[in-house]
C-alpha positions in Angstrom: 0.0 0.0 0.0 1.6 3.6 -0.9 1.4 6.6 1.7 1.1 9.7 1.0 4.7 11.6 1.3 3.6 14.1 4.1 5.1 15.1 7.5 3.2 12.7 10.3 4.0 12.8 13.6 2.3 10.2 16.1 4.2 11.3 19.6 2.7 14.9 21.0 1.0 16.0 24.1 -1.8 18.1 22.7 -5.1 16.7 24.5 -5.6 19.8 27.0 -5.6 19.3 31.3 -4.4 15.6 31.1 -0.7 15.6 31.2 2.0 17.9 31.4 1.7 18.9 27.5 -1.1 21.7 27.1 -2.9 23.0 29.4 -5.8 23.9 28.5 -7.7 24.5 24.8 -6.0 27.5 23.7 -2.7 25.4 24.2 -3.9 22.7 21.7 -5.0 25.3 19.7 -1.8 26.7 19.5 0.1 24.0 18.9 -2.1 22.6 16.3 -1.1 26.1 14.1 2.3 25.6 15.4 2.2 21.9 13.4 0.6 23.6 10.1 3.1 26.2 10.0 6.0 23.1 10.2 3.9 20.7 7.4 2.7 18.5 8.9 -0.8 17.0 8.6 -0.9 13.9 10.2 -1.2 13.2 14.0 -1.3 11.2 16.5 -1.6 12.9 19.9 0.0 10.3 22.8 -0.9 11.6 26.5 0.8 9.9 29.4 -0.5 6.5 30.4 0.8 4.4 33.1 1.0 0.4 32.1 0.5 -1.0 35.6 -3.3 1.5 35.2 -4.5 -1.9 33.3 -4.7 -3.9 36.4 -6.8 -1.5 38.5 -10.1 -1.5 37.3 -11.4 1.3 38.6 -8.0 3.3 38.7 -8.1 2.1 34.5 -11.7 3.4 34.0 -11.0 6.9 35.9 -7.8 7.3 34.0 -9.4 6.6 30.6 -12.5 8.5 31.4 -10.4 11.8 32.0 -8.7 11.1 28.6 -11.9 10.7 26.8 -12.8 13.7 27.8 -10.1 15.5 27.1 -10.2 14.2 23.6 -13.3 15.5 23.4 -11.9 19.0 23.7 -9.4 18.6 22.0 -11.7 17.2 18.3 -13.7 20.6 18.8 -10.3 22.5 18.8 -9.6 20.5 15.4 -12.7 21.4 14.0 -12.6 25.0 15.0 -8.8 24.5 13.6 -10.1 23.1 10.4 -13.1 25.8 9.9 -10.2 28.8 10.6 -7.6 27.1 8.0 -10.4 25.7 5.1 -8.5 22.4 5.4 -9.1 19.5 8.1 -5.5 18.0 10.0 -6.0 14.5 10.5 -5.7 13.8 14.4 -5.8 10.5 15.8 -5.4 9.4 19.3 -3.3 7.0 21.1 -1.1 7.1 24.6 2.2 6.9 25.5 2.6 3.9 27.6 5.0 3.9 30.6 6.3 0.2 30.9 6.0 0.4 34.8 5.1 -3.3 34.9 6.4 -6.0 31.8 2.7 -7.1 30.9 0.2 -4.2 30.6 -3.5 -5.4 28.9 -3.3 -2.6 26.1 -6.1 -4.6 24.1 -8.7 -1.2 24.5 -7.9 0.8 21.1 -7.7 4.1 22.7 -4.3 3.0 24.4 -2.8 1.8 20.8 -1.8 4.3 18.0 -4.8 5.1 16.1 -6.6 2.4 17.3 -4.5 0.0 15.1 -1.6 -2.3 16.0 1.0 -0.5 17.2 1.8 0.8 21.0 4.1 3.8 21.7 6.2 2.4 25.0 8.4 3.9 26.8 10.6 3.1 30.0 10.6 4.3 33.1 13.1 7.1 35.0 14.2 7.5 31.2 17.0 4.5 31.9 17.0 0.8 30.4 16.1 -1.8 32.9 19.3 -3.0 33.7 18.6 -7.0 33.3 15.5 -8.4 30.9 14.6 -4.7 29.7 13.2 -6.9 26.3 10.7 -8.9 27.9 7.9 -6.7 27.8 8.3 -5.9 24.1 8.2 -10.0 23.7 4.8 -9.8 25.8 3.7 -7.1 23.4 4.3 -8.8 20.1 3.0 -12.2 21.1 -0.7 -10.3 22.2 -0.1 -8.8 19.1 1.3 -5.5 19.4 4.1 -4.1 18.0 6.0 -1.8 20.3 7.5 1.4 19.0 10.2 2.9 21.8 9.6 6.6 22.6 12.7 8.3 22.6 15.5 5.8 23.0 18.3 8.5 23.0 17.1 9.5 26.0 18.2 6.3 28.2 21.0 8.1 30.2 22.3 4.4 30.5 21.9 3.5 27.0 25.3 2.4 26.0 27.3 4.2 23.0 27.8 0.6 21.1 23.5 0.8 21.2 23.9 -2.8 21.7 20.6 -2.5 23.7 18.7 -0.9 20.5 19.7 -4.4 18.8 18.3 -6.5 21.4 14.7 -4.4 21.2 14.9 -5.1 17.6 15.3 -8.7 18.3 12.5 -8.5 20.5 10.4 -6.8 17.4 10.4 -3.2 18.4 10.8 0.0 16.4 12.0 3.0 17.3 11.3 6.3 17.4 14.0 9.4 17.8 12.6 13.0 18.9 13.7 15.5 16.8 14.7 18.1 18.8 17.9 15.6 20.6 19.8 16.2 17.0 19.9 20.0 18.3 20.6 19.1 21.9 17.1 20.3 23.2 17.2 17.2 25.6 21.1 17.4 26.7 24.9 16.6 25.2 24.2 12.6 26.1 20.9 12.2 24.3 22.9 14.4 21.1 25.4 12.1 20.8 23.0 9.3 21.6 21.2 10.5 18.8 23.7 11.2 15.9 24.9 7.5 16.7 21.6 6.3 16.0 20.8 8.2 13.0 24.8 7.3 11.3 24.1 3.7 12.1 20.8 3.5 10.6 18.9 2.5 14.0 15.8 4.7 14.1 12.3 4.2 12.3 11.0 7.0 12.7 11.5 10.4 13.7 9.4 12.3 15.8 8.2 15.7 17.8 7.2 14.8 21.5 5.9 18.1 21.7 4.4 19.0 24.3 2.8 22.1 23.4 5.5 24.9 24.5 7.9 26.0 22.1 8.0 24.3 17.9 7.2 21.3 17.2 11.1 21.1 15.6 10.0 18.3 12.8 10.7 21.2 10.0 14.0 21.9 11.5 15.2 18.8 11.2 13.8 17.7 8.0 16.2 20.4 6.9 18.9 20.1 8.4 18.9 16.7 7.2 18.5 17.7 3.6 21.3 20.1 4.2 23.5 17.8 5.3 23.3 15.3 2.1 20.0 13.4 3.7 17.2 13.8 2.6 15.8 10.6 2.1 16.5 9.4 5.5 15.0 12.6 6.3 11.4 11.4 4.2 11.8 8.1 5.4 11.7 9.2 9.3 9.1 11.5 8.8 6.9 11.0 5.6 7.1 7.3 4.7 7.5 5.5 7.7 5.5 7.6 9.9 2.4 7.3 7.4 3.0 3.8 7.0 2.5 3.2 10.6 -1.3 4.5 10.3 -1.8 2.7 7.8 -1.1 -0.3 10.0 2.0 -1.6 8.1 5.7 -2.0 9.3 8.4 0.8 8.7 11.1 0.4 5.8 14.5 0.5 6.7 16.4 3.6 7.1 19.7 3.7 5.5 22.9 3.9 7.7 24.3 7.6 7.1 27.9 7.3 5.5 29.5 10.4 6.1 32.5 10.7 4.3 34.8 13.4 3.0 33.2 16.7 2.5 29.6 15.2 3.9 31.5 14.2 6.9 32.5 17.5 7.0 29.2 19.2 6.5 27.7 17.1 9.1 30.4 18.0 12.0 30.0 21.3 11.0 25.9 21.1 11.8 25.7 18.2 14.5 29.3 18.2 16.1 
């Protein structure tokens, strides 16, 4: 199935009063120009959502009943978006899934991207578990989920050999990089943790995290990519893959990055 090539991002914080993204409607409203203004019109807006919230039933339904509603707000800010703009974004909903137990029960559709197969995961203190870190990505995949890692240049502990990345592969993960850790929005560990990634070829996608303060930084680095010699990584992060994930299919692999000569050059020059 072809995807259309257009800037999707499926990690944001934009459902207002719910999380520590926006605030209240005129934040979502906000950041929804601020995405327009970058490109993109695809979205997938992923508020915070404890894994261990599965296994309290009431604690579950309180948690998802505060979401809905939220989400509710947040499709009459579209629409009022949409009316202001004389064109509709697509937003979709899914959460952002702390893996604060291995096993969560993510079989409701609101807690899976776009109601379809894939779950955005992600650890929790930001660090790796230090011993079986891939076992709840196995649970995932054999419920029949497919795991995409939030931010994995963010581990503090993640090792510069990524040897861990290859082991979440193995376990049949993706991953997904936030744009704004090429610039150093998140720190000098996560940059480098990032420019590894991308020059080995280890991310899927590519994408904002925004949490409604600031830009949403996917422009930014679709360009700098295509400045530095890359701009079909560049699609592939955020166009191609991004779109395939909505349509339910897998990512294609994103080519290592050989920087060589004057490229290598060019790229110190932007990324250090």
């Amino acid at each position: 199935m072809s995807v259309p090539k257009v800037l999707t991002d499926f990690h944001s914080h934009l459902v207002p009063g719910v999380d520590d993204g926006a605030r209240q409607p005129a934040d979502s409203r906000s950041a929804l120009e601020r995405f327009r203004a970058e490109g993109v019109t695809q979205i997938i807006t992923t508020p915070h959502f404890e894994g261990s919230l599965t296994r309290d039933q009431a604690k579950f339904e309180a948690r998802l009943a505060a979401l809905d509603a939220g989400w509710e707000s947040l499709r009459a800010v579209v629409a009022e978006d949409a009316a202001r703009a004389g064109s509709a974004l697509r937003v979709e909903r899914g959460v952002e899934v702390m893996l604060d137990m291995p096993d969560p029960d993510l079989a409701d559709d609101r807690l899976r991207l776009a109601g379809g197969p894939f779950v955005l995961v992600e650890y929790p203190m930001l660090r790796v578990p230090p011993v079986n870190a891939e076992y709840a990505l196995v649970e995932l995949k054999t419920r029949g989920w497919t795991p995409v890692i939030a931010h994995p240049e963010r581990y503090r502990n993640l090792d510069p050999s990524l040897v861990e990345l290859g082991r979440f592969r193995e376990a049949g993960a993706f991953l997904a990089m936030n744009a704004g850790s090429l610039f150093g929005n998140y720190g000098k560990i996560a940059a480098g943790h990032a420019r590894r990634i991308l020059l080995a070829g280890e991310a899927d996608y590519v994408t904002s995290d925004y949490h409604a303060r600031g830009e949403p930084g996917m422009q930014r680095f679709v360009r700098a990519m295509g400045d530095a010699g890359f701009g079909e990584q560049a699609e592939l992060l955020t166009m191609i893959n991004p779109g395939r994930l909505l349509a339910g299919e897998p990512p294609l692999r994103v080519p290592p990055i050989q920087a060589k000569g004057e490229t290598r050059s060019l790229w110190n020059r932007l990324f250090g």
